[in-house]
BASEKE-791798 format. One record per residue (C-alpha): residue number from 1; residue in three letters; x, y, z. Coordinates in steps of 0.2 Angstrom, whole numbers, plus 2048, in hexadecimal, padded with zeros to 3 digits. Layout:
REM residues N
<site num="NUM" residu="ALA" east="X" north="Y" up="Z"/>
...
***
This chain:
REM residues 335
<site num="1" residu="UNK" east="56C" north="B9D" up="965"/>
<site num="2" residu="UNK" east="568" north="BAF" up="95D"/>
<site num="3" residu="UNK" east="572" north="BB9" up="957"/>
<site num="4" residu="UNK" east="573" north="BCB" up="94D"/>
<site num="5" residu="UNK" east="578" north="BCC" up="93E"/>
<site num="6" residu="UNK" east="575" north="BDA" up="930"/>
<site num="7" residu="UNK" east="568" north="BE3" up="93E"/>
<site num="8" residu="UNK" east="55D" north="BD2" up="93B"/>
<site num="9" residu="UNK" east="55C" north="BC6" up="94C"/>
<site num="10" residu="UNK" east="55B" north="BB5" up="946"/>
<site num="11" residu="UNK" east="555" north="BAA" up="954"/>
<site num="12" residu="UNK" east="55B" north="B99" up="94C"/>
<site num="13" residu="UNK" east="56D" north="B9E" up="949"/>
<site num="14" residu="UNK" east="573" north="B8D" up="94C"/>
<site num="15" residu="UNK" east="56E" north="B88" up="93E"/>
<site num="16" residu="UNK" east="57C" north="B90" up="933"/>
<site num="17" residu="UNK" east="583" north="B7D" up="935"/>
<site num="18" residu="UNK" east="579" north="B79" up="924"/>
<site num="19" residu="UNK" east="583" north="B87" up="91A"/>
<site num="20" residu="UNK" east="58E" north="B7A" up="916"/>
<site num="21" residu="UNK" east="581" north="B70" up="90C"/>
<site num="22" residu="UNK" east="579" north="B81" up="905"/>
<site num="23" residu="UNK" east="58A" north="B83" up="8FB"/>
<site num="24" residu="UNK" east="58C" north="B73" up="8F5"/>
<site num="25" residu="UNK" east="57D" north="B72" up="8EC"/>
<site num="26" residu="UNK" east="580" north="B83" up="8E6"/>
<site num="27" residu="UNK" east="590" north="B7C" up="8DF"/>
<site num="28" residu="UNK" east="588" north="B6E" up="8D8"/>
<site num="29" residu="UNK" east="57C" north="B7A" up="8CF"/>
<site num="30" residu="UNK" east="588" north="B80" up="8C7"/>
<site num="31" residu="UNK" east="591" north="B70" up="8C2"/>
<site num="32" residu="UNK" east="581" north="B6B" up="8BB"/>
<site num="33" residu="UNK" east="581" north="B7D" up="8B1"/>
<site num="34" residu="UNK" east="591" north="B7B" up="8AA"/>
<site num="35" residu="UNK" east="58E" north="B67" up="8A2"/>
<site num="36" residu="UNK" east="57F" north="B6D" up="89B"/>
<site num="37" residu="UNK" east="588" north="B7A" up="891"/>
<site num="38" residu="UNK" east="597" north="B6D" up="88B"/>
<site num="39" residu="UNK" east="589" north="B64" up="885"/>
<site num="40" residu="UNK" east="582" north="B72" up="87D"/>
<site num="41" residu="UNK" east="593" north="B76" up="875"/>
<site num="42" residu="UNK" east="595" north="B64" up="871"/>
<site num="43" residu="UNK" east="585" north="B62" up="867"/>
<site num="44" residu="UNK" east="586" north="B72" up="85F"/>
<site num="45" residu="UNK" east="596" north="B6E" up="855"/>
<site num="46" residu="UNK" east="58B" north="B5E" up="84A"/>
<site num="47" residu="UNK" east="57E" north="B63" up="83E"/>
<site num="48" residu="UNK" east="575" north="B51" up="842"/>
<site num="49" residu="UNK" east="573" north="B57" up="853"/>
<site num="50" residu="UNK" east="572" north="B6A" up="852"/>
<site num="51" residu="UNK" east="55F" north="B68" up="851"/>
<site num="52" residu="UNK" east="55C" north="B62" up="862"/>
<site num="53" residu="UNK" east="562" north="B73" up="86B"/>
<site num="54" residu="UNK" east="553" north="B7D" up="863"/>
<site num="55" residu="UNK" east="549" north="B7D" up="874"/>
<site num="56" residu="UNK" east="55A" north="B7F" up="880"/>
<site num="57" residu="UNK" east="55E" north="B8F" up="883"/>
<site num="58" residu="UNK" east="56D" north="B94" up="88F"/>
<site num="59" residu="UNK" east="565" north="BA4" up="896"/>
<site num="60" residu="UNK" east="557" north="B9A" up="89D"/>
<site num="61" residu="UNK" east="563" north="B8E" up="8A5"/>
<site num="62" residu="UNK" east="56C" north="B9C" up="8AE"/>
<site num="63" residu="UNK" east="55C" north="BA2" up="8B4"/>
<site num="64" residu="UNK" east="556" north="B91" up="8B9"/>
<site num="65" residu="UNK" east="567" north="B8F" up="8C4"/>
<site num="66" residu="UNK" east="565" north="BA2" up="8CB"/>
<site num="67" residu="UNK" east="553" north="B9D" up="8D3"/>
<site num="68" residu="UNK" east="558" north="B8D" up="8D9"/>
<site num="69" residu="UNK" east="565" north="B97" up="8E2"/>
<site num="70" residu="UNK" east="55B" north="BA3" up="8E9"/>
<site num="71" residu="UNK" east="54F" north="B97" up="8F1"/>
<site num="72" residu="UNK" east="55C" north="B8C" up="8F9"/>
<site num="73" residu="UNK" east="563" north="B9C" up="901"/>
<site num="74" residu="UNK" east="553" north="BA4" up="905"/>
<site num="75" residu="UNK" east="54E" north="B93" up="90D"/>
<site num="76" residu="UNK" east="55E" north="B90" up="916"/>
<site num="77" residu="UNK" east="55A" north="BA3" up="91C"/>
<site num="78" residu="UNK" east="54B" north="BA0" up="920"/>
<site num="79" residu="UNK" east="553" north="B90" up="92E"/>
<site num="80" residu="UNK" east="55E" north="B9E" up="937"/>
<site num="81" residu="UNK" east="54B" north="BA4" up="93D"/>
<site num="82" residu="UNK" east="54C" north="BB9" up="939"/>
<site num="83" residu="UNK" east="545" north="BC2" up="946"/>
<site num="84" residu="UNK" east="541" north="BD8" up="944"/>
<site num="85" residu="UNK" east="534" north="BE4" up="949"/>
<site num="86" residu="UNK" east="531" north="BE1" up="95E"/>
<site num="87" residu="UNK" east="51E" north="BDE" up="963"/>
<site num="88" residu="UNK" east="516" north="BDD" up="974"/>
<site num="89" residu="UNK" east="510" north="BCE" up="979"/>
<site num="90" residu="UNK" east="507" north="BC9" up="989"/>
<site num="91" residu="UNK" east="50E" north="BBA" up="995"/>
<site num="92" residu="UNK" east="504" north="BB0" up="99F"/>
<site num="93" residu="UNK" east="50D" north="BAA" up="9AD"/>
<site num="94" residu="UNK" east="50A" north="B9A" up="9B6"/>
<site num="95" residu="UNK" east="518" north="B95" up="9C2"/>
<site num="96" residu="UNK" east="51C" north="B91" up="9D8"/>
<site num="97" residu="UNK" east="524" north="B9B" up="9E3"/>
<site num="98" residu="UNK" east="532" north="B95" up="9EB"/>
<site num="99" residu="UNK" east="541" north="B9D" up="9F8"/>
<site num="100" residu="UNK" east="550" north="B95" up="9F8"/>
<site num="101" residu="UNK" east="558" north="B97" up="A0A"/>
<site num="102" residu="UNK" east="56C" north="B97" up="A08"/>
<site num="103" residu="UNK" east="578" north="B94" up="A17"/>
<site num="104" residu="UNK" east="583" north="B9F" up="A18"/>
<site num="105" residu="UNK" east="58E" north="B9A" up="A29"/>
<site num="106" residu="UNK" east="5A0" north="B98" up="A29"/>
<site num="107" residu="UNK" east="5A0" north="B83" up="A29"/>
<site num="108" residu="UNK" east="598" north="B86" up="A17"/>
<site num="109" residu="UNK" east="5AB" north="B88" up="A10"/>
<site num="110" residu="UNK" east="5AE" north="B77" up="A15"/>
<site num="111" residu="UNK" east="5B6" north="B6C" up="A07"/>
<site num="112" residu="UNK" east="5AE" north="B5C" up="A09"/>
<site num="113" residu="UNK" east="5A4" north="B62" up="9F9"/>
<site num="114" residu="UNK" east="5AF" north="B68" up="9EB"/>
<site num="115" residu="UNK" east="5B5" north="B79" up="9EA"/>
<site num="116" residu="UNK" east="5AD" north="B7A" up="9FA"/>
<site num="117" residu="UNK" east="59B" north="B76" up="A01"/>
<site num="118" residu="UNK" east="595" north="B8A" up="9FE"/>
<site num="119" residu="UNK" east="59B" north="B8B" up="9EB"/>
<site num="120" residu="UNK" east="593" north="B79" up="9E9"/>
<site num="121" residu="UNK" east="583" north="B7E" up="9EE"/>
<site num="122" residu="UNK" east="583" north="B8B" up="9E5"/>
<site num="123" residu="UNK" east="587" north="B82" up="9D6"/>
<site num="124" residu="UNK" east="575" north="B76" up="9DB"/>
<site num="125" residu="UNK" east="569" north="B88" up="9DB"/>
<site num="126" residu="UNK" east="572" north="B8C" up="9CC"/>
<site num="127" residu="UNK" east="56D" north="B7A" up="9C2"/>
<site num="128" residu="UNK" east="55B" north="B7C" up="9CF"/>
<site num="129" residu="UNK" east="558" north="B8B" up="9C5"/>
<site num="130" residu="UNK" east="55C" north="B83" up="9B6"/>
<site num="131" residu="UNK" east="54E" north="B77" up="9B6"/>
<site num="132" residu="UNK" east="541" north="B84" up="9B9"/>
<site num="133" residu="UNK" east="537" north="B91" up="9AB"/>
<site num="134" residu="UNK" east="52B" north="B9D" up="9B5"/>
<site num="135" residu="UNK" east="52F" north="B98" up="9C7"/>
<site num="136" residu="UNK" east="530" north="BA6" up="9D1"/>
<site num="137" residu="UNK" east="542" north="BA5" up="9DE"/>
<site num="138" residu="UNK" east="547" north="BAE" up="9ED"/>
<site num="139" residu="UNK" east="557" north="BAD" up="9F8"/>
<site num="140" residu="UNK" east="556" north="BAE" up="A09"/>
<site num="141" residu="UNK" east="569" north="BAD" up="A13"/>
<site num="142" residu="UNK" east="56B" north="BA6" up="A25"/>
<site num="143" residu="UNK" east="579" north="BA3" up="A31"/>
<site num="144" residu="UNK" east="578" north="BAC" up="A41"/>
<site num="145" residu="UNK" east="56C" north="BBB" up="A38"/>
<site num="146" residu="UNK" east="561" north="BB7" up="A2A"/>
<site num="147" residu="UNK" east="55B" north="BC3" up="A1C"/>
<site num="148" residu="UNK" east="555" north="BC3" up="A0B"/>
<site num="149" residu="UNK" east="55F" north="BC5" up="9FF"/>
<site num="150" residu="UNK" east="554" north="BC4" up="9F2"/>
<site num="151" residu="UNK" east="543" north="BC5" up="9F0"/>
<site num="152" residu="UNK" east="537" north="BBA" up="9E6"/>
<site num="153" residu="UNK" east="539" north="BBE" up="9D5"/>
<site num="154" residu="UNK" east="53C" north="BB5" up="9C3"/>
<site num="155" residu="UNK" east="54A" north="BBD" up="9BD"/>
<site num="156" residu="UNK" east="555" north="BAF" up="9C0"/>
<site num="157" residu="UNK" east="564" north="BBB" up="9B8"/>
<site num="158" residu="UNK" east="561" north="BC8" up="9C8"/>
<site num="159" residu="UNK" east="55F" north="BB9" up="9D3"/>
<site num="160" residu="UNK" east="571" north="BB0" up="9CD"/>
<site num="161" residu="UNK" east="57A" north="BC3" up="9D1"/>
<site num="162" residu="UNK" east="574" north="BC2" up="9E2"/>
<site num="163" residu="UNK" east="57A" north="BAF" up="9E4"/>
<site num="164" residu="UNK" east="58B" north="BB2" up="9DD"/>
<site num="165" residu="UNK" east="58F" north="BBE" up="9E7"/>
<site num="166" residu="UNK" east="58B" north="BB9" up="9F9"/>
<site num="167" residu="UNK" east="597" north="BB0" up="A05"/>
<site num="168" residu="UNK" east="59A" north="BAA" up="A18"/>
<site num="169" residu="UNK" east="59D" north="BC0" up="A1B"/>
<site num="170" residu="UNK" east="58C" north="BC6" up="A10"/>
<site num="171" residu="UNK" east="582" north="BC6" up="A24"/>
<site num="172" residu="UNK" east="589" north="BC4" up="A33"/>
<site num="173" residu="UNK" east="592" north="BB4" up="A38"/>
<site num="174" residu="UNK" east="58C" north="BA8" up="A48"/>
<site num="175" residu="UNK" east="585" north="B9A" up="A4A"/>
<site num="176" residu="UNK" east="579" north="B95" up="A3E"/>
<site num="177" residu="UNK" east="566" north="B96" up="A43"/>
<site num="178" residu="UNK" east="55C" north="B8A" up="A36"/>
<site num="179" residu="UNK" east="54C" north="B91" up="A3F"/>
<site num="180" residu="UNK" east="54F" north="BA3" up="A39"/>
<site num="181" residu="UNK" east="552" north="B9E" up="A28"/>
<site num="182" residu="UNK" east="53D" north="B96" up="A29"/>
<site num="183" residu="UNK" east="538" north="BA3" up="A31"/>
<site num="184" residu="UNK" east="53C" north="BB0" up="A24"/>
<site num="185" residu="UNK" east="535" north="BA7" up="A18"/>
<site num="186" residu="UNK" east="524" north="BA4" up="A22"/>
<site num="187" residu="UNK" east="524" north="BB8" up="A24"/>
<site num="188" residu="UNK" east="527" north="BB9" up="A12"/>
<site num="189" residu="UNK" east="51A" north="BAE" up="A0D"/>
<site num="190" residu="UNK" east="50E" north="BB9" up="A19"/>
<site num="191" residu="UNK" east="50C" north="BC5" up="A0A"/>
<site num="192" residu="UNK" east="506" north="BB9" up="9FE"/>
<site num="193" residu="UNK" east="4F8" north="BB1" up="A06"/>
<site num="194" residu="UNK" east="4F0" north="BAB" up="9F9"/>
<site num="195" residu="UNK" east="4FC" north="B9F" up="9F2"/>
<site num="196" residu="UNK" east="4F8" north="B8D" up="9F4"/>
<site num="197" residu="UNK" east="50A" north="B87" up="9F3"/>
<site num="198" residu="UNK" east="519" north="B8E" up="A01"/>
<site num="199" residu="UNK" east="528" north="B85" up="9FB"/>
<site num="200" residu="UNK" east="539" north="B88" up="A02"/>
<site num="201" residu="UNK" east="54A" north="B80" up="9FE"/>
<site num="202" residu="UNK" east="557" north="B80" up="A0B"/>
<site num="203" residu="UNK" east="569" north="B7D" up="A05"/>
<site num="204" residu="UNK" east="574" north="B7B" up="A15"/>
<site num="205" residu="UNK" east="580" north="B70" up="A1F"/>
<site num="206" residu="UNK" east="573" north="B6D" up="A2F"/>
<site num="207" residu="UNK" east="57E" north="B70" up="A3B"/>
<site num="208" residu="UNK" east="570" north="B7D" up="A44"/>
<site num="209" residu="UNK" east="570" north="B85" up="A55"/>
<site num="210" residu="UNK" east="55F" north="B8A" up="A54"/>
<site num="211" residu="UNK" east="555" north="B93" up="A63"/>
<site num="212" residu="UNK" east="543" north="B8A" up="A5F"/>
<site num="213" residu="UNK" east="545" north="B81" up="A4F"/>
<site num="214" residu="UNK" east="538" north="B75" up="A57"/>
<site num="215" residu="UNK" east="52A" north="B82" up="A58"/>
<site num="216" residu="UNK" east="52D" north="B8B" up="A47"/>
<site num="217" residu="UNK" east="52B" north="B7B" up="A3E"/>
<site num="218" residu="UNK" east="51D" north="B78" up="A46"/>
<site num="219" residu="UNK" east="517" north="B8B" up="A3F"/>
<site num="220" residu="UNK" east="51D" north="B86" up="A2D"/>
<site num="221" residu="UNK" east="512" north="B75" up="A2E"/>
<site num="222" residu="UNK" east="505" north="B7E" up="A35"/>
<site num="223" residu="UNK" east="508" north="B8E" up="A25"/>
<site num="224" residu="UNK" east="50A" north="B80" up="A18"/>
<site num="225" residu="UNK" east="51C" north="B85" up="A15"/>
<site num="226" residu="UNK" east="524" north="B75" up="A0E"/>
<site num="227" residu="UNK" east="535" north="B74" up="A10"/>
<site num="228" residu="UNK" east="543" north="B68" up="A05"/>
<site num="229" residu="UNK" east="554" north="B66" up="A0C"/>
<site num="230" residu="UNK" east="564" north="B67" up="A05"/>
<site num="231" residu="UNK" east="572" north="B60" up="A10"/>
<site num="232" residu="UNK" east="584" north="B68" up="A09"/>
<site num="233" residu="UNK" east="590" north="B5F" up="A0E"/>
<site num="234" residu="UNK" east="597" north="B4B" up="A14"/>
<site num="235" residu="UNK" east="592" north="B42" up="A24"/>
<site num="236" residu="UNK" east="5A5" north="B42" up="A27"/>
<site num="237" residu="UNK" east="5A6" north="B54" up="A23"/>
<site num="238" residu="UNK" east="5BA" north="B5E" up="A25"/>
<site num="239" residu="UNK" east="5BF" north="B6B" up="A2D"/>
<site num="240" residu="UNK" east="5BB" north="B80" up="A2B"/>
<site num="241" residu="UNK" east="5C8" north="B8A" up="A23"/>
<site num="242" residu="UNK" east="5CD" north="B9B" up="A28"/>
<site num="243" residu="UNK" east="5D2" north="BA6" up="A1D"/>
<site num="244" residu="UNK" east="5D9" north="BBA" up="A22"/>
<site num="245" residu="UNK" east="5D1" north="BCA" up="A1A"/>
<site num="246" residu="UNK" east="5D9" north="BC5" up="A0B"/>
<site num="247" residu="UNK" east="5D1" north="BB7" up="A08"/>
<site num="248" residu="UNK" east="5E2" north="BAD" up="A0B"/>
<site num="249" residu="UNK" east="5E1" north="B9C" up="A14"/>
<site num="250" residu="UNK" east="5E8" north="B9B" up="A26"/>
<site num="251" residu="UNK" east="5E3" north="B8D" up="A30"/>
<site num="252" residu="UNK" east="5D4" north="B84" up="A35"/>
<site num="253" residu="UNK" east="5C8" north="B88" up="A41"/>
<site num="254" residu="UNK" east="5C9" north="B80" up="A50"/>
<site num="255" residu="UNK" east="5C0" north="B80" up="A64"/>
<site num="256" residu="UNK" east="5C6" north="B85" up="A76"/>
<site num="257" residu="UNK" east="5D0" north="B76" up="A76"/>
<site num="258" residu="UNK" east="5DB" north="B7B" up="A66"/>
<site num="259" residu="UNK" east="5D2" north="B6D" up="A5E"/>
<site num="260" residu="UNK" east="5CF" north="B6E" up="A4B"/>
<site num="261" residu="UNK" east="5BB" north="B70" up="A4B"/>
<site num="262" residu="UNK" east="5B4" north="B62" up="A3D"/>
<site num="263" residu="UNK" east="5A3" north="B68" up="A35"/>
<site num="264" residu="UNK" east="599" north="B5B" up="A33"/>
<site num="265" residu="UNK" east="589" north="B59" up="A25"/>
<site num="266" residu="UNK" east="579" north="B56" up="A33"/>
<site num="267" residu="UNK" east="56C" north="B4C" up="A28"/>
<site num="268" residu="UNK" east="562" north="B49" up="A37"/>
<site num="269" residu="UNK" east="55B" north="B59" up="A3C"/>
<site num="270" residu="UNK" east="559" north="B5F" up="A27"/>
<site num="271" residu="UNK" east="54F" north="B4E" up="A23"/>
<site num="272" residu="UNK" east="545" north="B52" up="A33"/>
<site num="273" residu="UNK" east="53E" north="B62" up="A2E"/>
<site num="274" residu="UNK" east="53C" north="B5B" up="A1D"/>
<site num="275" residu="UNK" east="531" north="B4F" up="A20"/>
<site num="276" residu="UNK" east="527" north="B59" up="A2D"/>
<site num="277" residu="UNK" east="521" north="B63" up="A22"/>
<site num="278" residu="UNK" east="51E" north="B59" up="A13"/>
<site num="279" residu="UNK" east="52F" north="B5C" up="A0A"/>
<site num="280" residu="UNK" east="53E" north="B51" up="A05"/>
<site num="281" residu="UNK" east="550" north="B4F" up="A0D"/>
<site num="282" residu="UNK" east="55D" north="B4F" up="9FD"/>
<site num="283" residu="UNK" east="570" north="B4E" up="A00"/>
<site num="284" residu="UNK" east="57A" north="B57" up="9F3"/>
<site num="285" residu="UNK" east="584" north="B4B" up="9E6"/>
<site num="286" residu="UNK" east="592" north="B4E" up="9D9"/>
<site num="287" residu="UNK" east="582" north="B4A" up="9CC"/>
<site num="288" residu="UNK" east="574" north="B50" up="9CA"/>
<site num="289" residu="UNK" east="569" north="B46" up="9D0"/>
<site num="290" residu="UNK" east="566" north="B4F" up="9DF"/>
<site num="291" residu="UNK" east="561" north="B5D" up="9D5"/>
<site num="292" residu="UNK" east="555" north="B53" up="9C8"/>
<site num="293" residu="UNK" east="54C" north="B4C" up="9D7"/>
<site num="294" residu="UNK" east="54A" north="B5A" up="9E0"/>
<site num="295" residu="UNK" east="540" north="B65" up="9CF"/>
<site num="296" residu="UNK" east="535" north="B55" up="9CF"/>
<site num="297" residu="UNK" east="52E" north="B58" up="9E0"/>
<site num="298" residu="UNK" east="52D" north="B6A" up="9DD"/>
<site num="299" residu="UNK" east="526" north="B69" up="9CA"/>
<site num="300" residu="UNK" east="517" north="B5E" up="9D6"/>
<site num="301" residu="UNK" east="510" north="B6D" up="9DE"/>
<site num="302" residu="UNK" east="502" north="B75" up="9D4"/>
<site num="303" residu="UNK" east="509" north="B84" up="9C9"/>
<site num="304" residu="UNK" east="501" north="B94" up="9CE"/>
<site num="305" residu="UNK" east="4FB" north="BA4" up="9C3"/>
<site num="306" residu="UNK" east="505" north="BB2" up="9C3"/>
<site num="307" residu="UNK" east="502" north="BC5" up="9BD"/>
<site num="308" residu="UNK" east="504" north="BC4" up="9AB"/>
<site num="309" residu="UNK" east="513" north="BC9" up="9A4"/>
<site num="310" residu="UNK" east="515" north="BD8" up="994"/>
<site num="311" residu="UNK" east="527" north="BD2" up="989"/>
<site num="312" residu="UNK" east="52C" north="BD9" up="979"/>
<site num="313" residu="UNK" east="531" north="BCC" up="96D"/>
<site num="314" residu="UNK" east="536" north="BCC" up="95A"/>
<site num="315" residu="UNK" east="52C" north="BC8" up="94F"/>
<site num="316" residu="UNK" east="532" north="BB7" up="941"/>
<site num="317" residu="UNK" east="531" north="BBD" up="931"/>
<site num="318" residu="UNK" east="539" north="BAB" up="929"/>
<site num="319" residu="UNK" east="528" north="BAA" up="91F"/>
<site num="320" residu="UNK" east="52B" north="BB7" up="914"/>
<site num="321" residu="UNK" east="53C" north="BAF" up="90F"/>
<site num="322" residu="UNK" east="531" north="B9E" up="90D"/>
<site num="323" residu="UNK" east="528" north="BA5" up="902"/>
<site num="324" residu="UNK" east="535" north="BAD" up="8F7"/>
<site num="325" residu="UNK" east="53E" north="B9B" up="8F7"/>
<site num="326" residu="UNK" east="52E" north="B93" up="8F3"/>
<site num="327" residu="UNK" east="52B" north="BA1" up="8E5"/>
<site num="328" residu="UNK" east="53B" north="B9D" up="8DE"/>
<site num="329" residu="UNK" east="53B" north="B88" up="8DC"/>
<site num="330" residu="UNK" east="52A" north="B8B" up="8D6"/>
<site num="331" residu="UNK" east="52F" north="B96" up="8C8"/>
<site num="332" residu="UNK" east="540" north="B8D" up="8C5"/>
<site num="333" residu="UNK" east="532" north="B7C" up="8C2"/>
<site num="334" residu="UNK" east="527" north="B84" up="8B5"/>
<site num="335" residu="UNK" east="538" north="B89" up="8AC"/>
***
């Protein structure tokens, strides 16, 4: 946890937890000054003992109790981890690339996952991301249209703007077409063809109404695309709300015979592709163990070399304060 304070970064504020322990041995510093002069006093008021006070000497006390002092707190300074004057520094970068393809159709505000199986998923990419270090992300949308929403990039705060913000109105509405969502993600991997790992995620109910969903996996087998699952949503599924331009609920969506239209989580078809291509089927839980599972078959693809990476970072300067707080028990030692 950093924070600034007094134009100085420390990187290790956390540990302002031991102030408490600094004070009370400074407090008992100074109980152990102010015995020693009762003492003093005490044995300076006999002549029999007056004699054994020639080699105590008050001043050096104080100063013995002052460098004490001073080294506890440049130590407990020196914990807090103080960071000034930036330097550059070269990153290398080793990581996968990976889209993430979200549905985005209408039956994705059902509320068989709580709040609802869109703002769920959404929470799972968020704890996905969580897991990962130098993974480079993208975010492909699908319903009736697909686009990308966000090309592949590591800057996981740009990427998490892009995810909050979408929902069922961000691309046209329809039926959803899980074929699309692959097939901008084969023509987005088109551009890298050097990669040895094409990994996409597919977060969506799998309720599809796909043109020739056949053929394009059969392109992403034949491409090395690997595709895992995520089914959003229960087998028994509920029904699709409507809400007006307001965003105010007004009924359920229903068929041509004015019958409540229940959406349905489709494990068969998203377990399919999975294992076509050499992926894996996960249903989202209210753990997450879905999600721990799923960054142990990603974190089993070989890590790739990226373009190295220039950052400014502060530079520690703890071991000059170290050194002061070692100075100063030293000298209080010989005294």
């Amino acid at each position: 946890m950093k924070t600034v304070l007094f134009g100085i970064t420390w990187a290790t504020f956390q540990n302002i937890v031991v102030l408490p322990v600094v004070i009370m041995i400074f407090i008992l510093l100074l109980l152990k000054l102010k015995r020693i002069r009762e003492a003093v006093f005490l044995l300076s008021q006999s002549v029999r003992t007056k004699f054994l006070l020639k080699n105590i000497s008050p001043v050096k006390q104080i100063i013995k109790i002052v460098l004490m002092t001073v080294g506890l707190v440049f130590l407990f300074l020196a914990l807090l981890r103080p960071q000034w004057s930036k330097k550059e520094q070269i990153v290398a970068q080793e990581g996968r690339d990976l889209f993430i393809a979200f549905d985005v159709s209408r039956s994705m505000l059902v509320q068989d996952c709580a709040p609802n199986r869109l703002e769920c998923a959404k929470q799972k990419v968020k704890m996905l991301l969580d897991n990962f270090e130098c993974e480079r992300v993208g975010l492909i949308l699908f319903s009736g249209s697909t686009c990308v929403q966000c090309p592949l990039t590591n800057d996981y705060a740009a990427f998490f703007m892009f995810l909050d913000q979408l929902d069922v109105e961000t691309i046209s509405s329809g039926t959803t077409a899980i074929d699309q969502a692959i097939k901008k993600a084969l023509s987005s991997f088109k551009s890298m063809p050097t990669r040895k790992n094409k990994l996409l995620i597919l977060f969506t109910d799998g309720e599809d109404f796909s043109s020739n969903l056949a053929g394009v996996r059969a392109d992403a087998v034949k491409e090395g695309l690997t595709i895992f699952a995520i089914g959003v949503g229960t087998p028994d599924g509920g029904p699709i709300p409507n809400f007006n331009e307001h965003k105010k609920f007004i009924g359920h969506q229903k068929d041509l015979k004015n019958k409540i239209i229940i959406s349905r989580l489709n494990e068969g078809i998203l377990d399919n592709i999975a294992q076509q291509t050499g992926g894996h089927y996960l249903r989202i839980t209210h753990d997450d163990k879905d999600i721990k599972s799923l960054v142990c078959f990603v974190e089993k693809f070989e890590k790739e070399k990226f373009e190295d990476k220039k950052v400014s970072v502060l530079e520690d300067r703890y071991p000059y304060f170290l050194v002061v707080s070692f100075i100063s028990f030293a000298l209080e030692w010989l005294l």
